[in-house]
N, C-alpha and C positions, 0 to 999 in steps of 0.2 A: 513350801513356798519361801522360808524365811532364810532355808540352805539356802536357797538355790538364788537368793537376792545378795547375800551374800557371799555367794563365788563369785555374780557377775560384779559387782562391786570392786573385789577383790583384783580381778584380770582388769578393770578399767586403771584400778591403781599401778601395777605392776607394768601397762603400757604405759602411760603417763611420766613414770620414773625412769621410760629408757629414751625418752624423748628429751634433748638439750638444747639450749637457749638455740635461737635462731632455725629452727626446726632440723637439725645436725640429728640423725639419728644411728648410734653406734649398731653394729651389729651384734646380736645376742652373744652373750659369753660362749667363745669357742669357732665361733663362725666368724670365716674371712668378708670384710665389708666387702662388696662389689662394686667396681666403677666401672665405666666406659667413657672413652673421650674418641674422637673424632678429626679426621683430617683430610686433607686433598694432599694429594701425590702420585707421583711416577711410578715408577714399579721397583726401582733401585730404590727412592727413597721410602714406601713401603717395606720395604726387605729392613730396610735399619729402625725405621718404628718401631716393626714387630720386636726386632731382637732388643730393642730399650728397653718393650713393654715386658720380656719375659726375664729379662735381667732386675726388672724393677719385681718384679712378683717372687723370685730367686730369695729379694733382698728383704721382701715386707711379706713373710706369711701368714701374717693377718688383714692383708688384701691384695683383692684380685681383680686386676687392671683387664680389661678386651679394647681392643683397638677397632675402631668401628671406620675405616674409611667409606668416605664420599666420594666416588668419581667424576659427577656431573651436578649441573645444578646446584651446588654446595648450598650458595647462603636461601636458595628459597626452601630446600629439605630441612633445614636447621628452623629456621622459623616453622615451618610445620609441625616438626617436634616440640620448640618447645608450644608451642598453642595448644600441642595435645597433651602434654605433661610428657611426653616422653624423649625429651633431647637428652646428649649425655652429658655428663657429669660435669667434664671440661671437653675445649672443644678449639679449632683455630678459627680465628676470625681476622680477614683481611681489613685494612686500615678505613674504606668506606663502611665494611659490615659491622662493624666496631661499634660507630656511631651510632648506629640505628638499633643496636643492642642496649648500650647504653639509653637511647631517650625514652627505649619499651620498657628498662626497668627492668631486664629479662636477665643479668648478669652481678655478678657479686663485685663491688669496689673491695680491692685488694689490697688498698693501704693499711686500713689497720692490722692486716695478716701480717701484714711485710711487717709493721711496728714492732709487733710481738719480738722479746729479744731470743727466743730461739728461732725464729724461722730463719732458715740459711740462704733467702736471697734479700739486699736491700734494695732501695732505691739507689743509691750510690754505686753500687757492682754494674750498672749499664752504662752504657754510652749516654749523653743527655739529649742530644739529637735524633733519635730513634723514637721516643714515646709519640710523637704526633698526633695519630687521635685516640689514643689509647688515654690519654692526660686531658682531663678536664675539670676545671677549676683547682688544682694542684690537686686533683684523686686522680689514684691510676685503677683503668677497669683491665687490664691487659697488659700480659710482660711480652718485651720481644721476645721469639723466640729463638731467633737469628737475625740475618740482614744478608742485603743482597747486593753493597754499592756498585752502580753505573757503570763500568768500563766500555771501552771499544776494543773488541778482541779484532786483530787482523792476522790475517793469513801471508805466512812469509813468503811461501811459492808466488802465491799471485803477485805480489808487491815485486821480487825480486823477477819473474816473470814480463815484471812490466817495468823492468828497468831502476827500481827504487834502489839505491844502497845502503844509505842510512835508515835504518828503522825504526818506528814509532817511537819505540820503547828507549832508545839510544838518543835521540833525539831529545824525550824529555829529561835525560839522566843529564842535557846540556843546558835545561831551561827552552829550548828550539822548539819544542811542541805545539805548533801556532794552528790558525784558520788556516794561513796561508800553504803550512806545509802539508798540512790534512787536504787541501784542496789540491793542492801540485799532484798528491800520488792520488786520488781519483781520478783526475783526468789524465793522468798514462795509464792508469789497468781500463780507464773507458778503451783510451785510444787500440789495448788488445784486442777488444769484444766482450772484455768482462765487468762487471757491476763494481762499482767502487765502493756504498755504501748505502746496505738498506736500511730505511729510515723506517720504526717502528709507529705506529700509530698507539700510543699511548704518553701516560704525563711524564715517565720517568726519562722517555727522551728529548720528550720536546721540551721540559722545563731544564730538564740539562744543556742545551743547547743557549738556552738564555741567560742562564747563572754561568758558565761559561765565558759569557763576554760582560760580566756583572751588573748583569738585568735582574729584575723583576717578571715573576707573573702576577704575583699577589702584593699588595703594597703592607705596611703593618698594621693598618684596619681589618684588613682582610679585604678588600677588594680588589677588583681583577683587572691589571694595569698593563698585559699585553700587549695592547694597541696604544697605548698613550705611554708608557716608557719608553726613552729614545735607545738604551741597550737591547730592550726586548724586540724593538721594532726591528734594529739591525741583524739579530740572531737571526728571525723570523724572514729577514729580506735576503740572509745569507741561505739560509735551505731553500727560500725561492728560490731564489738564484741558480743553485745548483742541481734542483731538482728539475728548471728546465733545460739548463744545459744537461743531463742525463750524468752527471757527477754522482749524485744521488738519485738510489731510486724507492721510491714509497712503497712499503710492505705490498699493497694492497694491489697493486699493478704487475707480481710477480706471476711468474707462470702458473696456471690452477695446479694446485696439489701439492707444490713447491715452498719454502720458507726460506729463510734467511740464514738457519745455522745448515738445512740439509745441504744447500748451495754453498754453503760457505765449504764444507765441507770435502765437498767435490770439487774444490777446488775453480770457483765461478763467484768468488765474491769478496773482496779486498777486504771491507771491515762491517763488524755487527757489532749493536749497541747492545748490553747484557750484563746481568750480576756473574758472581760465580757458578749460575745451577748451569753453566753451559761443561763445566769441567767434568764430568763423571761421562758425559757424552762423547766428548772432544778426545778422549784419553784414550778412547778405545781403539782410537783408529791410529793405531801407529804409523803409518804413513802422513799425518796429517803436521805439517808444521804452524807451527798457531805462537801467538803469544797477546798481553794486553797492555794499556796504555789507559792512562786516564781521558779523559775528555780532551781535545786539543782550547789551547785558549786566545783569547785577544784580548788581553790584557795587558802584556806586559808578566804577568804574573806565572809561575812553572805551573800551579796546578790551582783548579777554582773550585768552589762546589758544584756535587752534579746528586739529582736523585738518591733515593735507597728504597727501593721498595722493602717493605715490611708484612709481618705479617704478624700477629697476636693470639697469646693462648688466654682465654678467658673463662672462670669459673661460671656455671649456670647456677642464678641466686636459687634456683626449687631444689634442688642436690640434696638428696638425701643422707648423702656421707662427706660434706664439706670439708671434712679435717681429714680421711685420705685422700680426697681429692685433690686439697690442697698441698698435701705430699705428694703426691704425683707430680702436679703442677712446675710446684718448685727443684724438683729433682732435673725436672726436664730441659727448665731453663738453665740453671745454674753452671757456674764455669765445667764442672764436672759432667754434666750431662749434654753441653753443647758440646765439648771436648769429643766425648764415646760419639755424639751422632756425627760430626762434620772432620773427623781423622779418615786419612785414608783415602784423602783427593775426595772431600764432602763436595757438597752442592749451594753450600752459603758460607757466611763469615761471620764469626760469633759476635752478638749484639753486648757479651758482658766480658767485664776486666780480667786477662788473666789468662787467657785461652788461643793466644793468637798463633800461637804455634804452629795449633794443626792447618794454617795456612799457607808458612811459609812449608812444611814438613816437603822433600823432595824438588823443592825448585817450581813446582808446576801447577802454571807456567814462571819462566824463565823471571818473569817481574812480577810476583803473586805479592810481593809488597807494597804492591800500587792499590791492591782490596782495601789493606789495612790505611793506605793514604789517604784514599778515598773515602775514607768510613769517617775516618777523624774531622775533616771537612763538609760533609754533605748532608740531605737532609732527607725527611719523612715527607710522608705528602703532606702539607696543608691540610689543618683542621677546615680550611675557608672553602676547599674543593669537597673534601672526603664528607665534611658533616653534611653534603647537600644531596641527600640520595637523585640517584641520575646525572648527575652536574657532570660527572669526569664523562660518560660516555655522551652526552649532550653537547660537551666541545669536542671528541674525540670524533662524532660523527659530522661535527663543521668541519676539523682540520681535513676530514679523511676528501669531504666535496672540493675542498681547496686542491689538496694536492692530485684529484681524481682529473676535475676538471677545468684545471689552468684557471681559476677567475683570478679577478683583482684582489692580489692583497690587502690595501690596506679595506678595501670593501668587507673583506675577507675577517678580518683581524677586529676590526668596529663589530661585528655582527657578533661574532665571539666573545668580547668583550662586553659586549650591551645584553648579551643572552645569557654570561653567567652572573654578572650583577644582578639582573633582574630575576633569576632564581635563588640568590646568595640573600636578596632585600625581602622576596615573599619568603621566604624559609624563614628569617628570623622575626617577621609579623606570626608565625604560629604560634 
């Protein structure tokens, strides 16, 4: 009995010693720590995960990285996990899911990581405009891991099809880039038979549209000043406007089965509102003339801000292997690692300093310098939107009745306005 109390003793000490602060547990001497991390993608950007994940494992053979994509459902699979202890290591988390991450307490703040003086990404190597709701109360829980600034890609056939000669893209290299000329070449590709411009039902268009003619959605409280900002009101009177004249047409009234880049494609659609992930697509079809252009503006001004959707890599705080984790993490982000994923005509524009190359690399398209313009000026979404779980699809299902079924704008705009405040005020009574 007095062995055998002391073995177990023994093995209680010996697990105890491989346990480290914050419950970081290395893996046994000789054995590769094992992580998994987690993501949503296409099937091309899949294909370059994978080859990260096995270049990174090439590079650390004392661990062993698996890539666990998501297809569907992302963020309620993730919360399932982790409820059950079993989410992965690291994981991506879009700018509303972020939030809701952060107030469960379910993800690791990454600043002190970043402190430490070897880790090889700071705060300083990002753009400042990107953290959004990744940044709360100056702690970051999430690096970008790219970005995706706003453009309007158009299509040259159509445009020249329908009489344009000067082109978007020429146009703004003159400062000319206005409402007014954005609005001239929709209504000649109408006057053909073909769609001028579909309008996306989401923030990163419509708040582009407002910032644009240097509006407001959110004032610097944080409240939602849509309908009582007089630029905002105008942005918003200007898509009415042309959304009844058929200038513009809204996502959601397209043919069933149809979209806005297949159309465009086929050459049935003047201009789409979109990041870079349109290019890995667009490239394939050699017969396809295309180029991009930042947002048109009424300003006075050559170019304004417009959106950036984002999206965030974020450590899960239960992580039993935090310190490869946290190598992986930063390998991923870093100029090195956005370089290897987005060369090669990528699918984004890298979020850190350093790296902008692989977007000019080949010309394509013709003004892929407009990504990098755009990136410099534009923004994240709003913590004031993203921290309100439901809020963004809450307006996004007003605008979609507005633009469905012709009501009153400003009736329109009040209701929207009174409906995210009043979720923006109980959300912060919690």
């Amino acid at each position: 009995m007095m062995a055998l109390t002391l073995l177990l003793q023994a093995c209680a000490a010996g697990n105890n010693e491989k346990k480290t602060e914050g419950g970081n547990t290395p893996a046994p001497k000789g054995e590769k720590a094992k992580i998994t991390w987690a993501v949503w993608g296409n099937p091309g950007e899949l294909t370059r995960f994978q080859e990260f994940t096995k270049d990174f494992n090439d590079k650390h053979p004392d661990i062993e990285a698996e890539l666990i994509p998501i297809p569907g459902e992302y963020d309620q699979k993730i919360l399932t996990q982790l409820t059950g202890g079993k989410a992965p290591d690291i994981f991506y988390a879009g700018d509303s899911f972020i939030v809701k991450l952060i107030e469960n307490g379910s993800i690791e703040e990454l600043t002190p990581l970043m402190d430490v003086s070897d880790s090889i990404i700071k705060k300083d190597d990002f753009y400042e405009g990107l953290w959004g709701a990744a940044l709360r109360d100056n702690k970051i829980y999430g690096i970008t891991v790219d970005c995706n600034p706003m453009v309007l890609w158009y299509n040259k056939k159509v445009l020249k099809d329908a009489g344009v000669t000067d082109m978007p893209g020429d146009l703004q290299a003159k400062g000319e880039w206005t409402w007014d000329a954005f609005k001239t070449m929709t209504e000649k590709i109408r006057a053909t038979g073909k769609y001028g411009y579909v309008l996306d039902n989401s923030w990163n268009s419509t708040h582009s549209w407002v910032s644009s003619n240097g509006g407001k959605v959110y004032d610097d409280a944080g409240a939602y000043v849509g309908s009582s900002d007089p630029k905002a009101k105008e942005a918003f009177q200007f898509l009415y406007d042309n959304v009844k004249a058929k200038n513009i047409t809204f996502s959601g009234t397209l043919p069933k089965g149809q979209g806005g880049d297949a159309m465009f494609m086929s050459n049935q659609v003047g201009f789409v509102g979109a990041g870079r992930w349109y290019l890995p697509l667009f490239k394939k079809n050699a017969t396809l003339e295309y180029d991009v252009v930042t947002w048109p503006t009424n300003t006075g001004n050559k170019i304004e801000p417009a959106g950036i959707p984002t999206a965030y890599m974020v450590l899960n705080k239960a992580s039993k292997h935090k310190e490869p984790a946290y190598t992986f993490l930063t390998e991923f982000v870093s100029k090195e690692g956005q370089i290897y994923r987005l060369q090669g005509g990528g699918n984004a524009v890298p979020s850190v300093k350093g790296a902008d190359d692989v977007v000019l690399e080949g010309n394509l398209p013709e003004h892929a310098q407009l990504f990098l313009d755009a990136r410099e000026v534009g923004y994240a979404l709003t913590p004031s939107e993203a921290g309100v779980p439901g809020l963004s699809s809450d307006i996004n299902s007003r605008f979609e009745a507005l633009w469905l079924k012709n009501e009153d704008l400003d009736t329109a705009l009040k209701d929207i306005q009174d409906l995210a405040n009043k979720k923006i005020d109980e959300y912060k009574k919690k």
